[in-house]
N, C-alpha and C positions, 0 to 999 in steps of 0.2 A: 570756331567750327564746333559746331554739335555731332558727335561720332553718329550719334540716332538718327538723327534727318539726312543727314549726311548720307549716312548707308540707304536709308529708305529713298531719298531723290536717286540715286546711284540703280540700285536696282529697277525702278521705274524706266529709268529712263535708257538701260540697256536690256529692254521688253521683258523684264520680271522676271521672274524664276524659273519660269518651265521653259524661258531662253534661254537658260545656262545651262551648260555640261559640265564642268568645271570651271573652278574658281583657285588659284595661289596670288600669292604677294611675294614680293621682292621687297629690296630696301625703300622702296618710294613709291611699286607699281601697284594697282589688282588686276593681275594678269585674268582678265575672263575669257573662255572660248564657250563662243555664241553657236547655238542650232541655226538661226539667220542673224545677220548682220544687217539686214534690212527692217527689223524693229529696233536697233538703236537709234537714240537721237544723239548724236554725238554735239552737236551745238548746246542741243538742252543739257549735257552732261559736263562739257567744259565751262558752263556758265553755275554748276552749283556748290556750293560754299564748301570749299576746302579741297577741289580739285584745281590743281594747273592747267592740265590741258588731256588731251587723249591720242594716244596713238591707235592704228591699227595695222600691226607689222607680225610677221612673221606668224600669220595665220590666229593672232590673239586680240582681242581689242583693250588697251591698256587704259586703266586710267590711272592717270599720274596725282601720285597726294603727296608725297614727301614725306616728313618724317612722323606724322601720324596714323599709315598706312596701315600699322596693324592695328589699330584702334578702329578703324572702320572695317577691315578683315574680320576681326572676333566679333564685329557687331554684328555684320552680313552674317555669320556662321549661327548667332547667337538668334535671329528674326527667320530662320532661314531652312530648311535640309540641307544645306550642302556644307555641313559640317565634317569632317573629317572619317569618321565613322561609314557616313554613307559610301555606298557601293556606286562604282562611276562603270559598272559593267558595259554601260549603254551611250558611253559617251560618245564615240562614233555616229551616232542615230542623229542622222538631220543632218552633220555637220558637210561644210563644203567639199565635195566629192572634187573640188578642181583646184585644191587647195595642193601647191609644189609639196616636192618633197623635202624644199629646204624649209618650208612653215612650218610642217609636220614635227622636223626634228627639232627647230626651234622648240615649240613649243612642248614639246617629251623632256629634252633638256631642262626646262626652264620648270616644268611640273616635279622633275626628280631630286634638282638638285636645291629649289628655293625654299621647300619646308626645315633644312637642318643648318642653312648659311651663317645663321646666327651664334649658333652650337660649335661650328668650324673657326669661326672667326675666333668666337672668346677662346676656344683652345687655343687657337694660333699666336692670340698676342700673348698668354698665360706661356705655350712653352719661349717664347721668343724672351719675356723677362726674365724665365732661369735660367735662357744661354745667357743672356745680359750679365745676371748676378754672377753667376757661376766664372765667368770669362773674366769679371772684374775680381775676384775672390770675397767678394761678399756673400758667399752660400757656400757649402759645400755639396756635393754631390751625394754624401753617404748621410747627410743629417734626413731626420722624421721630415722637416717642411720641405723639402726638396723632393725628397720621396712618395709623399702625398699629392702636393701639386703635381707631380711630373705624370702620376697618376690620372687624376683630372686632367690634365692637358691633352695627354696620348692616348685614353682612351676612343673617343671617337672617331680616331685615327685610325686605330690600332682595328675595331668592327665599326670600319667603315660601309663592308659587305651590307651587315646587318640594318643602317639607318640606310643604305640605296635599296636595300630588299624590301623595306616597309612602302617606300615612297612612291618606288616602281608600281609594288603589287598596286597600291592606289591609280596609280596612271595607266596602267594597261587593264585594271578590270580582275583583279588574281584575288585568293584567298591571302592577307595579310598576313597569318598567324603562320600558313606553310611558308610563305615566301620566306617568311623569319627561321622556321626552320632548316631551311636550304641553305642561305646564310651561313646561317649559324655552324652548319654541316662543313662548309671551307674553313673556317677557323676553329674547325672543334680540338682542342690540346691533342687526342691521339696522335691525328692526321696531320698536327705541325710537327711533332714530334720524332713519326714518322719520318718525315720530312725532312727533317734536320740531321737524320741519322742515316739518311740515303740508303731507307729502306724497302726494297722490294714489295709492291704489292698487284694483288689481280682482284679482278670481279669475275665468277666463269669464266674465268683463264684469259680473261680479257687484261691486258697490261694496264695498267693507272698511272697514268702518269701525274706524279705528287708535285705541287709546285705552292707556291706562299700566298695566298688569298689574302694576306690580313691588309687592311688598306686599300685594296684592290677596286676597281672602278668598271672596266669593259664585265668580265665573267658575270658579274651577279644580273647587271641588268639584262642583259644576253639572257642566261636561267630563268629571269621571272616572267621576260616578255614568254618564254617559252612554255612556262606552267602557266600561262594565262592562256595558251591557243588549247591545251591540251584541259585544263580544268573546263573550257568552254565546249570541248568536244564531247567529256564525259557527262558536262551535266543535261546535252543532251538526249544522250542514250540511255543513262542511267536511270533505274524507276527510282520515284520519289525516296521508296523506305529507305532506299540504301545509299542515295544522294551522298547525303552529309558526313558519311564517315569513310566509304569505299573510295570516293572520288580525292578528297586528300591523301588516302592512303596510297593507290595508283599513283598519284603524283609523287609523293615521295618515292616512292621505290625504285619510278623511273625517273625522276629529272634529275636526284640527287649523286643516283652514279652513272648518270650520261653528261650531268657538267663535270664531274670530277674527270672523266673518260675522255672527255671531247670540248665542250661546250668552255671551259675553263682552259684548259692549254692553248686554244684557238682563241680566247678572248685576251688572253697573255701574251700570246705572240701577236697580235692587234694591237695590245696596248704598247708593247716594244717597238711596234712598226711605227705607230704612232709616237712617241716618245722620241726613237732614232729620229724620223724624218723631221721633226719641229727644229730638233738638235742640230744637224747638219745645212737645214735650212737660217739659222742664226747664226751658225761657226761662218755661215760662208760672209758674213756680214754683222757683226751685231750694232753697229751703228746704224748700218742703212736699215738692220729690222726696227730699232727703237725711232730712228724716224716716220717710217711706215708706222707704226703703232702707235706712238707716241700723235700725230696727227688723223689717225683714221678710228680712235676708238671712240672720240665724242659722237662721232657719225654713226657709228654704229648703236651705241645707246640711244641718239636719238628715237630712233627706230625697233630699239628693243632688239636688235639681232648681235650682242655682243655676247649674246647666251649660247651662241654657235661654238664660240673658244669655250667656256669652260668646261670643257671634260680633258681640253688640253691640257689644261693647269693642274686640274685634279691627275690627269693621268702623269703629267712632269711629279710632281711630289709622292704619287707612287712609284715610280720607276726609279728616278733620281732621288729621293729625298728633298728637292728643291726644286723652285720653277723659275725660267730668268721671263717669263714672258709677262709675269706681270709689275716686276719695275719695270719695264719697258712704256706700259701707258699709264701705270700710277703720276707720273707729271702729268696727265692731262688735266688730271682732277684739280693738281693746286692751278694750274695752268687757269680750270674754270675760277677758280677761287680768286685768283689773281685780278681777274676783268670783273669781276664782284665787285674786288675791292679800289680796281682805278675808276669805274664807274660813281662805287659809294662817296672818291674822296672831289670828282670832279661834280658832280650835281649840285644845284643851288637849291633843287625840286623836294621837298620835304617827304612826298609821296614816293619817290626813286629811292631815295636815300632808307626807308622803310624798307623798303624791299631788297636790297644791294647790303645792309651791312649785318641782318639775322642769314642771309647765303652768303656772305665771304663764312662766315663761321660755320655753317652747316655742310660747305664745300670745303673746307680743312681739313672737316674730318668725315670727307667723302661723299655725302651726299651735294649730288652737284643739279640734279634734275630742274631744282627750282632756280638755279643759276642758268641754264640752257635755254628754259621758257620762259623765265621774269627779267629777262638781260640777254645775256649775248647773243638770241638769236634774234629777241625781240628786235637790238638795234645793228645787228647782222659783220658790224665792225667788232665789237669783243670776242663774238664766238671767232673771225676771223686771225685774230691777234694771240686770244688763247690755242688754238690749233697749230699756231707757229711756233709757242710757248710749250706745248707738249710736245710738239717735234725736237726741238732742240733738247729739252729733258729728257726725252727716249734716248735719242742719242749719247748723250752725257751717260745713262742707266746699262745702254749698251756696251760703252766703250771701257767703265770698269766694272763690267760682269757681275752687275747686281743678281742679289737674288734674293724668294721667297720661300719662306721653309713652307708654308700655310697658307688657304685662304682666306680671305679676306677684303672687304673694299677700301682703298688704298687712302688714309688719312694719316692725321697725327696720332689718333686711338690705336692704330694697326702699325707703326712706325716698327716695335718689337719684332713682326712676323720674317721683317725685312735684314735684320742683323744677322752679319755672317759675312761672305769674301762679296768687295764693294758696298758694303753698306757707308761710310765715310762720302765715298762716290756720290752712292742714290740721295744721300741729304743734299750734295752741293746740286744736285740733279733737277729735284721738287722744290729749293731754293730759288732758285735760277729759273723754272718754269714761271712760279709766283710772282716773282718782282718782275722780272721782265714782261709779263702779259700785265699789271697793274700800272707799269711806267708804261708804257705804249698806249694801253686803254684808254690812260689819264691823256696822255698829250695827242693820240691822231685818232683813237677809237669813239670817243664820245663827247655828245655835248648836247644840253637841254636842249635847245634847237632839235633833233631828232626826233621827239616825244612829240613838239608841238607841230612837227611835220605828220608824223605817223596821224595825230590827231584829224589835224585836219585831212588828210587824206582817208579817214574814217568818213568824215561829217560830208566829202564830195561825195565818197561813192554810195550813201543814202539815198540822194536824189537819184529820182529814174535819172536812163538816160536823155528820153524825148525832152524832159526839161533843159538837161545840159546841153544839148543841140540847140532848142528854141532862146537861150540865153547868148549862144554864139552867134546864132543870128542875127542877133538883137544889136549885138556890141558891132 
């Protein structure tokens, strides 16, 4: 694949540039949201070199690349305006006015939290090795390298506020640099320290109620969606001269002690609301949730709507420290890997065999997308085999109360994020999804025979049908 033509057939063929409103990636996707959906060619776009295939779900039209997705992202950015920089004030304008509300937040989601996933991740597996070392006594806790890493690890944890302030302000249209400051304003040292000393404070007599933003997920986006209605009110009242300095300032003065007031306890006790019910929703079962999970998240990725849960997970690791909901479908992934590889080891087909044994390895370590569309749903028994193979490892995930300190997409690379109470469990878990969907795949799931049915069932439905009629008649 040519990253160049690549992006250039890409754009083309999802009606150019002044059809986009936005542009993110994910681990595999380029999530685009189109002004019409009716200048895409979507056949012309799954047929060009280095894409798998294309979704259009949750109000986005995906297209699926794999693991050179940001190679074609920085290219689109690089040919392009829609670089990062740019102002997405207008991105509403055109788009579908009948588009649910669950496409909407899909896609708010999927814009907020997909630009720093990478950033979460590598912290995640970076702190997961010093619980490792530290737990084995290979590190100390009070040595420089431990102190350093632990540093890098927990920071972008630690102003989390400040990278969802940036990402927000992009997605809903805000001045970036105030959103940073608002941010920045929840975790500024006074106000924790404040905080931590359970000390009394007011605005105009107005009571403040101090709570811990640091990590923090509901408040900030709540705040910037909020400084994005109110920057949009002022800029158009305001005469031009005094646009650019007044209308930040306004903003600061009022959004930063109306979320500390309001906006910020409400997004706190949202997030607890959230948090408790996930919790009590799992206590009452965690077998039957890792079943449920463990079977219904490939589905969901299919479709790109598995971006619904993560604020759940972000919101468990704020709240709790730890999230059980994603050992729960982490076996589906080897689960896919597994029928990767009972596929790779039963094929005689040289050209299956290409494609089945660079995705067992690429779904090991998490990337499973080109295992869902180059195999198992292609030949409809793996993906079925695999989905039983995730169920039983949710299960297994559930039943010794795995858990995740971190984000991350669940492989061999992110194994570390996972260590902690049931981690010994979650290995026999992603063990047992793997072999089991790779023994089944091999003996009831597949066999070249499929390929050269699926073929010919290509090469029938060619011919009109007035011929297939006149050929019946014929016989």
């Amino acid at each position: 694949m040519n990253p160049e033509n690549t992006s250039r057939e890409i754009l083309a063929a999802v009606g150019g540039e002044a059809n986009i409103t936005s542009l993110v990636h994910c681990a595999t996707r380029l999530r685009f949201k189109l002004k019409d959906h009716t200048k895409a060619n979507k056949e012309h776009t799954k047929n060009i070199d280095g894409v798998i295939t294309v979704v259009e779900s949750g109000g986005q039209y995906q297209v699926i690349i794999g693991n050179r997705v940001s190679e074609v992202f920085n290219t689109i950015q690089a040919i392009t305006q829609l670089g990062d920089g740019q102002p997405v004030a207008a991105e509403n304008q055109g788009a579908d006015n009948n588009e649910s509300i669950f496409a909407r937040a899909v896609d708010i989601i999927s814009g907020i939290f997909t630009p720093f996933l990478g950033a979460l991740a590598a912290a995640g597996i970076l702190k997961g090795l010093l619980m490792m070392l530290t737990a084995l006594g290979w590190m100390s806790t009070q040595s420089g390298v431990y102190v350093i890493w632990f540093a890098a690890a927990d920071s972008i944890f630690y102003f989390l506020p400040i990278a969802i302030a940036i990402t927000s302000a992009k997605k809903f249209g805000a001045n970036a640099f105030v959103a940073l400051s608002i941010a920045g304003a929840l975790v500024y040292p006074t106000l924790i320290t404040l905080f931590n000393n359970k000390t009394a404070l007011d605005f105009f007599d107005i009571p403040v109620i101090l709570m811990r933003y640091t990590s923090s997920v509901l408040p900030v986006i709540i705040s910037i969606w909020l400084l994005s209605l109110l920057e949009k009110f002022l800029n158009r009242h305001l005469h031009d001269s005094i646009r650019n300095f007044i209308t930040p300032l306004i903003c600061l003065m009022v959004i930063v002690p109306l979320t500390l007031i309001a906006i910020g306890p409400l997004g706190t006790y949202l997030s607890l609301a959230l948090a408790n019910g996930y919790a009590f929703i799992y206590h009452l079962s965690p077998i039957l949730a890792g079943v449920v999970a463990g079977m219904g998240w490939q589905i969901l990725v299919i479709f790109g709507l598995h971006w619904a849960f993560v604020p759940i997970m972000y919101n468990n690791i704020s709240i709790h420290g730890s999230d059980t909901l994603k050992p729960l479908f982490a076996p589906s992934n080897f689960a896919q890997a597994g029928a990767a590889f009972g596929v790779f080891l039963k094929t005689h087909n040289p050209k299956i065999k290409q494609i089945a044994g660079p995705a067992t390895i690429t779904g090991l370590f998490g990337i499973v997308e080109p295992i869902i569309y180059g195999i198992s749903l292609r030949y409809k028994k793996p993906f079925i085999w695999a989905t039983l193979g995730g169920g039983v490892g949710g299960a297994i995930s559930g039943f010794v109360g795995a858990t995740a300190m971190a984000p991350g997409i669940p492989g061999l690379a992110t194994l570390p994020i996972f260590f902690g109470p049931g981690f010994t469990g979650f290995i026999c878990a992603i063990t047992f999804a793997f072999i089991f969907t790779a023994i089944s795949t091999y003996l009831f799931g597949f066999n070249d025979m499929m390929e050269k049915e699926m073929l010919d069932s290509k090469e029938i439905n060619k011919v009109p049908a007035d011929s297939r009629r006149f050929e019946a008649k014929r016989v």
